[in-house]
KOLKEGU-100494 format. One line per 8 residues: number of its first residue (from 1); their letters; for each residue x, y, z of C-alpha. Coordinates in Angstrom, 3 decimals. Layout:
NUM	A	X,Y,Z; ...
***
This chain:
1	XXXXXXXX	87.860,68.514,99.963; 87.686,66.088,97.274; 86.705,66.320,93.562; 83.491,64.424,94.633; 82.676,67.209,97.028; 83.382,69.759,95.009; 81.212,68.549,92.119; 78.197,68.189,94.415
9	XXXXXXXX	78.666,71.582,95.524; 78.373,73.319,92.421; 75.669,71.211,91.118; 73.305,72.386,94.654; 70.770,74.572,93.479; 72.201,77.993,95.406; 75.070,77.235,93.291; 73.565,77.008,89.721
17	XXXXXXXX	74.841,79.889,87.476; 71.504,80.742,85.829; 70.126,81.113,89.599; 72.466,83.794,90.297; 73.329,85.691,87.293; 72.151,85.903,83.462; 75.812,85.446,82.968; 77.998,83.090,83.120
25	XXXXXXXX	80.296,83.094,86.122; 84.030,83.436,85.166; 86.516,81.048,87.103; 87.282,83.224,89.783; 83.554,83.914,90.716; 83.027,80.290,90.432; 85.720,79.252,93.201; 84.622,81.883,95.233
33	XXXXXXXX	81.381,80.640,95.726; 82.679,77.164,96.389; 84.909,78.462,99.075; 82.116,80.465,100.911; 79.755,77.071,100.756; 82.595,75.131,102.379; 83.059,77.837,105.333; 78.578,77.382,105.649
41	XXXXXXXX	79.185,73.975,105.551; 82.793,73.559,108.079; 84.005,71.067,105.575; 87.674,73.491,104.876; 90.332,71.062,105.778; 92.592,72.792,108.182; 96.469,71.821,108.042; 97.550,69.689,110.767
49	XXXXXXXX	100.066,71.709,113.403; 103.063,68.924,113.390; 103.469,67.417,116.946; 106.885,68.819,117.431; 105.329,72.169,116.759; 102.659,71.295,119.261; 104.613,70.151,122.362; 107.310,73.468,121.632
57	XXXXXXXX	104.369,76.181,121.559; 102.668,74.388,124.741; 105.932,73.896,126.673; 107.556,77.174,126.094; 109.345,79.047,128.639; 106.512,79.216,130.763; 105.814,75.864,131.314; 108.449,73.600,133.167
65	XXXXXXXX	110.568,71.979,131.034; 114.317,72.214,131.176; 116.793,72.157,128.049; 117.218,68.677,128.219; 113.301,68.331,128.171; 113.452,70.282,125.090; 115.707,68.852,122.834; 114.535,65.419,123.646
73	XXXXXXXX	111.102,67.101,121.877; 113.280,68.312,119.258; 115.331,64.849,118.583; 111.808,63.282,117.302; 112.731,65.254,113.695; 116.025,64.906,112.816; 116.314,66.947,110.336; 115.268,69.764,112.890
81	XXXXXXXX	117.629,68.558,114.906; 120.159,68.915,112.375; 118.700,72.303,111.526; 119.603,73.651,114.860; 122.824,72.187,115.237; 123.763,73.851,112.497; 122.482,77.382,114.026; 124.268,76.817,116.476
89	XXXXXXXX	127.688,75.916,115.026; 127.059,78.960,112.321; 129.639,81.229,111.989; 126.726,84.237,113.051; 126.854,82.201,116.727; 130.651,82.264,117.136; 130.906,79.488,119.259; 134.180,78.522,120.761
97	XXXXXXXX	134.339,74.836,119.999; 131.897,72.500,117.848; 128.123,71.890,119.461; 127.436,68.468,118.853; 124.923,68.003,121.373; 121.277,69.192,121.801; 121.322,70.288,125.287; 124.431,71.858,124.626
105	XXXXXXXX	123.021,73.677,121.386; 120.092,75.251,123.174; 121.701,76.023,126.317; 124.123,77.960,123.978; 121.272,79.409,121.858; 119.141,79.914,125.079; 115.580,77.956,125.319; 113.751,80.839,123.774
113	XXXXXXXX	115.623,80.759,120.844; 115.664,77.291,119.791; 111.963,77.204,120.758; 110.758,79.416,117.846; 113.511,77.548,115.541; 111.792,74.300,115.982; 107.973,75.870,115.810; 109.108,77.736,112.509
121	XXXXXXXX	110.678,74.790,110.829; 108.640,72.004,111.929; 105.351,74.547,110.294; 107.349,75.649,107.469; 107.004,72.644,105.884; 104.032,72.025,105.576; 102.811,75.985,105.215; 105.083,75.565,101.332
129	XXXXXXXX	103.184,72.517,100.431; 100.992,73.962,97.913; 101.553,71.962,94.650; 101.674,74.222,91.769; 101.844,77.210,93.705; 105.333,77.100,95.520; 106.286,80.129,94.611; 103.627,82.127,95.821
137	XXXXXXXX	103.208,80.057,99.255; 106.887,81.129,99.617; 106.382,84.621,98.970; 103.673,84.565,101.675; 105.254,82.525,104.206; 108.629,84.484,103.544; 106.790,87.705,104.761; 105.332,86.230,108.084
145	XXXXXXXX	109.086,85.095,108.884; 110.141,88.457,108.084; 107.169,89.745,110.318; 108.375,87.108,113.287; 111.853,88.273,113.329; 111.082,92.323,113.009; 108.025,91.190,116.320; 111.069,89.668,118.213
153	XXXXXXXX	113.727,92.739,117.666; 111.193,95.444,118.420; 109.685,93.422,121.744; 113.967,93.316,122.565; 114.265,96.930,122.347; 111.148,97.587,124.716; 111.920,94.612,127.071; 108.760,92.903,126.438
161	XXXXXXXX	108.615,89.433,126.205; 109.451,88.481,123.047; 108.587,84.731,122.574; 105.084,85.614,122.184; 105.910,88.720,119.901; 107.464,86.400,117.565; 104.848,84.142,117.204; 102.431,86.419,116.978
169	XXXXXXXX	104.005,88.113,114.066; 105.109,84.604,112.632; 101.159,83.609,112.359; 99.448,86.922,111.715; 98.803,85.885,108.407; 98.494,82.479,108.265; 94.975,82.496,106.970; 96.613,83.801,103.819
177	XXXXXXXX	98.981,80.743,102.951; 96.242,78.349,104.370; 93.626,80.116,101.875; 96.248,79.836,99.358; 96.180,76.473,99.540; 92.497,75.769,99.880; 91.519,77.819,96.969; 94.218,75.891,94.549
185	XXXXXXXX	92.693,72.635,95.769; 89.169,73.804,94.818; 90.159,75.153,91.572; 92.026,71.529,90.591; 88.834,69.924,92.172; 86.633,71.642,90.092; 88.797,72.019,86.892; 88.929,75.829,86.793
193	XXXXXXXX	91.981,77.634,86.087; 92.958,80.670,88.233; 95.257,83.666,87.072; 97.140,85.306,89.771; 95.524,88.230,90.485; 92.416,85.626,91.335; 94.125,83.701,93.715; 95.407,87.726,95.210
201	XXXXXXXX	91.923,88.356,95.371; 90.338,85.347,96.782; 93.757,85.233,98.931; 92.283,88.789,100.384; 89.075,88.094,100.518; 88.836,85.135,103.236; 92.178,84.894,104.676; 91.443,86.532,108.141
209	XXXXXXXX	88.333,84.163,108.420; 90.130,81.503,107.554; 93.287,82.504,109.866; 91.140,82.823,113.092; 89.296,79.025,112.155; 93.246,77.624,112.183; 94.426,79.300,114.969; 91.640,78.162,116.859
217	XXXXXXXX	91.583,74.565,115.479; 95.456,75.088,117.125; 94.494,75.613,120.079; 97.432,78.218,120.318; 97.559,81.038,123.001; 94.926,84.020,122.755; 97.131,86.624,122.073; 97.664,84.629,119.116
225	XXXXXXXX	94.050,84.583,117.969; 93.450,88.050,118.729; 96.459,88.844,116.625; 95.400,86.769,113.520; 92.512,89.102,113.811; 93.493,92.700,115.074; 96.510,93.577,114.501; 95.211,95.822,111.482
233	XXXXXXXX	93.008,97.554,114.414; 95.581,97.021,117.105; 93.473,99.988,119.597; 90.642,97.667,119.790; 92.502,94.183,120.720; 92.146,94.531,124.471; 94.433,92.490,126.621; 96.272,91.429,123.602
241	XXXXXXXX	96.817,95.019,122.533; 100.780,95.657,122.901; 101.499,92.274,121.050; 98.664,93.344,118.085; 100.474,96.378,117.727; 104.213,94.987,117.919; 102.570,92.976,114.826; 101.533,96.074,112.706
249	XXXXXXXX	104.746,97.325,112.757; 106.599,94.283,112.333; 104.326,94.144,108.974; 105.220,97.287,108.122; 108.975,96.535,108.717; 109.062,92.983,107.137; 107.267,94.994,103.785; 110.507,98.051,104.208
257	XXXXXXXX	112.983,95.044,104.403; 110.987,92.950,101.925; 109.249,95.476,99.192; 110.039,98.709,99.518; 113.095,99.534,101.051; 113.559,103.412,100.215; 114.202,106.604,102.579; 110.520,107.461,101.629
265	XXXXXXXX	109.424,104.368,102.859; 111.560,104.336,106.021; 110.067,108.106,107.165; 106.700,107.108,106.545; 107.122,103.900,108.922; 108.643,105.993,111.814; 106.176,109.017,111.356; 102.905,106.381,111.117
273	XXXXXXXX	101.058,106.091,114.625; 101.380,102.185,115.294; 105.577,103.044,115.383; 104.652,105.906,118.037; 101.766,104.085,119.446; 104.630,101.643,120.970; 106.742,104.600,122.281; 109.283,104.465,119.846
281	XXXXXXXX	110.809,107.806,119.199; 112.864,109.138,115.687; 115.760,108.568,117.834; 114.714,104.782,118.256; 114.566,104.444,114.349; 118.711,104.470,114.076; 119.353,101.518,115.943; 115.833,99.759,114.639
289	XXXXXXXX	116.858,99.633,111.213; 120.631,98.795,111.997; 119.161,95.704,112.962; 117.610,95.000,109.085; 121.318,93.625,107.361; 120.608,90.891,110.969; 117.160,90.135,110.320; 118.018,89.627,106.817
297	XXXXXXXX	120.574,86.982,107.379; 118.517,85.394,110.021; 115.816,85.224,107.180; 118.118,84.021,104.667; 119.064,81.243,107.014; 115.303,80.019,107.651; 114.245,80.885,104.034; 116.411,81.739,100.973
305	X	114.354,84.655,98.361
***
């Protein structure tokens, strides 16, 4: 939305200050009104999913494509392709001789893999393209990532698919990068500064509305949507249930490995009912969180701290 926009918004009548309160409305009030008028209105500008990202999430290993089919997808960015070259090659693959080839790097990877690789980094992108607040859209996305990877390990240890897991965990919270974004360009619009504790708030506030409008506007698998939307009240998400509540503990994991990494912490995660809910038992937790220095490093590799 442009400055243009903006201004006309704030000078419509339901948005004149003395029409709502004898006060006047501090920055953070101000925005939020402007947000919630362009949600009435469908004018919020939802990010583009890249085209590589696109074709990846709608071939996947359900559809028909071979390896070959793949990387040729994958050769249209080149620094993806570079990206997973150099996966593959890494010292964490051990492979026997140099990968120089595409084909060669996912059949050595295995489709699956290099399929999330080249979703993640052709969205990545654009999800830390938020100009003057980098740091923060960093933080966030560095959390989902951490969310994917804990989605994929725990859908391993329970033989479930775990393509679906990943990406499930991966865009859980997208409304909350995406809302990150729209709010800052609404504040520059209309020349109001924002602390960080607004942006939390406003963050918190209408990122699950906002995360169900992209996902749609995606046109990505349901699970997906009824992730972005229940995995906080996994019992009630239907078909889509196992994969919402995969995603609540992945969260929970990504904020151990992330946040709080304490034995408090830890016994609190494998005593809450989502962990049990999945049929995970105390014995379970040993090898689960053997797998944290892993996820880590995988982490580290898409996303430095």
């Amino acid at each position: 939305m442009d400055a243009v926009a903006v201004k006309r918004i704030m000078q419509h009548p339901s948005n004149n200050q003395a029409s709502i309160a004898p006060r006047e409305l501090d920055n953070c009030e101000i925005v939020h009104g402007l947000m919630e008028r362009c949600l009435a209105g469908d004018s919020l500008a939802v990010p583009v999913l890249p085209e590589v990202a696109v074709r990846v999430v709608r071939a996947g290993p359900g559809g028909s494509i071979n390896a070959q089919q793949l990387a040729d997808i994958i050769k249209a960015d080149p620094a993806l392709t570079m990206y997973v070259l150099r996966i593959a090659n890494s010292a964490a693959k051990k492979p026997a001789s140099a990968i120089v080839a595409l084909p060669h790097a996912v059949a050595w990877l295995g489709f699956e893999e290099v399929a999330n690789i080249a979703f993640t980094v052709a969205l990545q992108g654009k999800m830390l393209d938020v100009k003057g607040q980098q740091h923060k859209a960093r933080r966030l996305w560095r959390h989902s990532l951490a969310s994917a990877l804990w989605a994929r390990q725990l859908a391993h240890m329970l033989a479930k698919q775990t393509d679906m897991c990943y990406l499930c965990g991966l865009l859980h919270n997208i409304g909350k990068v995406v809302t990150l974004g729209a709010v800052h360009d609404l504040a520059q619009c209309a020349g109001r500064k924002l602390a960080s504790e607004d942006y939390d708030r406003l963050i918190e506030t209408f990122h699950r509305h906002i995360g169900a409008r992209v996902v749609t506007r995606w046109a990505l698998p349901s699970p997906i949507l009824t992730v972005t939307s229940q995995w906080e009240a996994y019992a009630a998400a239907g078909p889509a249930r196992f994969e919402s509540n995969v995603v609540n503990v992945a969260h929970s994991l990504a904020n151990f490995t992330l946040l709080e990494s304490t034995p408090l912490a830890r016994d609190l995660l494998v005593t809450d009912a989502a962990y049990r809910d999945l049929g995970l038992t105390d014995a379970d937790a040993e090898p689960l969180f053997e797998s944290a220095a892993g996820i880590v490093a995988e982490l580290d590799r898409y996303l430095a701290p």
